[in-house]
N, C-alpha and C positions, 0 to 999 in steps of 0.2 A: 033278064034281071038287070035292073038299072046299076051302070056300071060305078053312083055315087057310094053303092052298098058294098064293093069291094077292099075300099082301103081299110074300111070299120073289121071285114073277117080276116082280112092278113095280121088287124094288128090286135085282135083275139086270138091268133094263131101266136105272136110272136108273145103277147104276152104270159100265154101258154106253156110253153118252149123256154121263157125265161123264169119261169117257175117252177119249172123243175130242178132248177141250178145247174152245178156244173156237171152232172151225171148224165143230164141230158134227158130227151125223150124221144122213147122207138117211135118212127114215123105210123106204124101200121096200128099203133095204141091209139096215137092222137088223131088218127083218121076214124079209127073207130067211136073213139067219145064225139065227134062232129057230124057221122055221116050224115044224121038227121037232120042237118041245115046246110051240108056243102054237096055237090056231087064229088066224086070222085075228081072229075075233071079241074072244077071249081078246086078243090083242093090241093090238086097238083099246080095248077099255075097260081097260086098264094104263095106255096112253101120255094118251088121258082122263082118266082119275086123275091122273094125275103133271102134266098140265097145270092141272085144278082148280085142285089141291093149289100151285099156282106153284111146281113143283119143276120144270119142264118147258117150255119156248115154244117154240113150232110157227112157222116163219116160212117160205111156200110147204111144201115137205115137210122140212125142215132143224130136226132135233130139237137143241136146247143147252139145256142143263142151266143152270140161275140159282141155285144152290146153292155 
């Protein structure tokens, strides 16, 4: 997969994740509404990015957006 197409799904991911507010979204939900266009793998290093990057905090599986 050309690697142009990945900032485009992180930041489907993050826009995701910031629309759930501030309750957040279970990681194993929003992997489920995507698998059909991420792998698994593909999906773990998105939401790793996005957590790096502190656009993202993981708290048990509870994705919220800090942006």
């Amino acid at each position: 997969m050309p690697s142009y197409e990945k900032p485009s799904k992180r930041g489907a991911l993050l826009t995701a994740i910031h629309g759930m507010g501030a309750s957040g979204c279970p990681s194993g939900h929003l992997y489920a509404t995507v698998m059909g266009h991420l792998s698994l793998t593909e999906y773990q290093e998105c939401i790793a990015c996005l957590k790096a990057i502190g656009a993202v905090k993981e708290s048990g599986h509870l994705l919220t957006c800090t942006l």
